[in-house]
C-alpha positions, -999 to 999 in steps of 0.1 A, spaced: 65 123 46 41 117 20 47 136 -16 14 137 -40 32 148 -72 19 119 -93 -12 127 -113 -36 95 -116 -63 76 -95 -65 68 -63 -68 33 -58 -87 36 -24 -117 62 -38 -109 60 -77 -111 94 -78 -88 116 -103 -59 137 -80 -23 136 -72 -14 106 -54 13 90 -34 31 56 -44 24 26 -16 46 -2 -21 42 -40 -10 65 -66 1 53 -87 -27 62 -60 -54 29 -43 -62 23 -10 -55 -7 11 -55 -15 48 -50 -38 69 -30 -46 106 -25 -43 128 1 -79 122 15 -75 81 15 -36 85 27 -38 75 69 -65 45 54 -40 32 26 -11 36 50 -28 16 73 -35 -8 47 -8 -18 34 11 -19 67 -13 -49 74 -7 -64 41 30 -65 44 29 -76 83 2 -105 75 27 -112 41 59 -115 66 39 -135 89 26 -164 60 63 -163 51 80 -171 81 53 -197 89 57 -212 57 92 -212 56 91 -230 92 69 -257 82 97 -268 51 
């Protein structure tokens, strides 16, 4: 359950709104609105499985 109680941009549309928090394995976050939500969920969920992948490959390789 997504809660869009932050007021800012959107980081997807850079459109004013309230926006929801996405977080990253690597620290970062960003935030979309309601409109960009199932696209930035899908997103990050792609950044964070390609990030897991690299580091068990490069974690192998030493």
């Amino acid at each position: 359950m997504h809660t869009f109680t932050i007021e800012g941009f959107c980081d997807w549309c850079q459109t004013p709104s309230f926006v929801t928090k996405h977080e990253y394995i690597d620290g970062k976050c960003h935030h979309s609105c309601e409109k960009c939500l199932s696209f930035a969920v899908m997103d990050v969920r792609q950044f964070n499985l390609a990030e897991i992948e690299f580091r068990a490959k490069s974690l192998a390789q030493s």
